[in-house]
Steps between C-alpha positions, in 0.01 A plus 500: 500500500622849406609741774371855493738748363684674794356906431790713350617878550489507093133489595321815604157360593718289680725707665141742597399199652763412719542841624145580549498126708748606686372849602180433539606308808714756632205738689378156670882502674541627863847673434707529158444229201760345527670241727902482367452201301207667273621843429271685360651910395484498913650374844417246744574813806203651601323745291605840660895382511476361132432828423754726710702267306410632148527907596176545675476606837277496843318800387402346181380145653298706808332711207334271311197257586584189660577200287570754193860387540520107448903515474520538105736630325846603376550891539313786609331663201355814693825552618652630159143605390552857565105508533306863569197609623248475243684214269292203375663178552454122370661259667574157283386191709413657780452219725356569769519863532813577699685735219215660380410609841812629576471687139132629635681678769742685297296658255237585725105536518528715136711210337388136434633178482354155329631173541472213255524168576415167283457297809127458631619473859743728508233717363248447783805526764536847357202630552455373833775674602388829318139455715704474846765825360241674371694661257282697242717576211612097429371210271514219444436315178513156343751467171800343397822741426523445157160590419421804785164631530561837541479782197788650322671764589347549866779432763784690622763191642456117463643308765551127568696299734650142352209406284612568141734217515201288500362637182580244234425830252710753714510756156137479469484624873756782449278601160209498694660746834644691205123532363326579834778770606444881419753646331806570714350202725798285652539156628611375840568189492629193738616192326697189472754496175727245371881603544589226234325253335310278721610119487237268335434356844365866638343567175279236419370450862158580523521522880797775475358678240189547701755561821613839340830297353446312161289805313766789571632683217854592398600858612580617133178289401293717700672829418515424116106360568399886687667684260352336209149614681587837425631542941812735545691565753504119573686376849547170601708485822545137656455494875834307632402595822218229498657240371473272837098566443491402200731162563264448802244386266626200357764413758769325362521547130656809474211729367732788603745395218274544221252717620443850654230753659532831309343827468348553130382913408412639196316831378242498224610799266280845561 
């Protein structure tokens, strides 16, 4: 009798469905997603610490609604945001609400911030925690990256935090922040890039790739790929600094080596 084929990364429908599997589970957790074994673009420390880890600090996890911060992650976003009062915001799989609260904050009562997120449960986690903050000037909305349902031309930043790695049609997501940005709209971005080619072995793992590992993209990949968009001023700075975070999530196969949390920016021309 014939075996099932195993599900590749070469697959998108495959790869959505392993990450939305995954994530869909994560709101159901106590703490982070992740025990050390799984790794999942998080850590197996407790949600606040996994995220004093990443750039954030006490202020940010006391401001925002409780269990908006489930230990996700790779960077700090709305820490090279730059955001101002008034801005409109989209955050790119927004989880379960923690950056896009913090975002709420900083451009105040007059700005506006909407998250997207493809996950149904992530979703509904989301807007829990926006009934217990009460925040007025977030939303949340159901969509996957690479097809956003928001209209062109109607936000000032996009931010996301380790989640374009798991696109398996990262351009198509770039075309479509490039699309829903004003012009002179920028990107803040938190991601995991490839410092070299990944090995076969990382690559074609279905349960890296939806770990924040197998799906990361080439540093002059992703700058060539932004650029082509029509982005200038493109940045991509790897984090070193977070190197043991990142190797914390596969322990033992020297993710580190191959792999690295960066900050991505980019400006839509005026």
């Amino acid at each position: 009798m014939n075996q099932p084929e195993t599900p590749s990364p070469a697959d998108p429908h495959a790869v959505r469905a392993a990450v939305r599997d995954r994530y869909g589970r994560v709101p159901q957790q106590a703490s982070s997603c992740c025990t050390p074994a799984s790794g999942c673009c998080g850590s197996s420390a407790p949600a606040d610490a996994a995220a004093w880890a990443l750039g954030y600090d006490r202020i940010d996890t006391d401001a925002v609604p409780a269990g908006s911060n489930l230990g996700l992650g790779c960077g700090n976003p709305n820490g090279i945001a730059g955001l101002r009062r008034g801005e409109s915001v989209l955050d790119l799989g927004s989880g379960a609400g923690f950056d896009a609260f913090l975002a709420a904050r900083a451009v105040g009562p007059t700005g506006r911030v909407i998250g997207v997120d493809m996950t149904a449960e992530m979703l509904q986690a989301a807007r829990a925690n926006l009934h217990k903050g009460g925040a007025t000037n977030v939303e949340f909305r159901l969509g996957e990256i690479e097809h956003l349902p928001v209209a062109d031309a109607s936000i000032d930043v996009v931010l996301s935090n380790c989640v374009i790695n798991l696109s398996p049609e990262k351009q198509r997501v770039f075309a479509e922040a490039f699309r829903v940005l004003r012009p002179g709209g920028r990107l803040a971005i938190s991601d995991i890039v490839a410092l070299r080619p990944l090995p076969e072995a990382l690559r074609t793992d279905l349960d890296l790739y939806a770990g924040c590992v197998g799906g990361a993209a080439p540093i002059d990949e992703l700058r060539a790929m932004l650029t082509a968009i029509g982005f200038v001023d493109v940045r991509i700075t790897p984090k070193t600094e977070l190197a043991a975070v990142v190797d914390g999530w596969f322990p033992g196969r020297g993710i580190a080596d191959h792999v690295a949390s960066a900050d991505i920016t980019g400006v839509k021309p005026a």
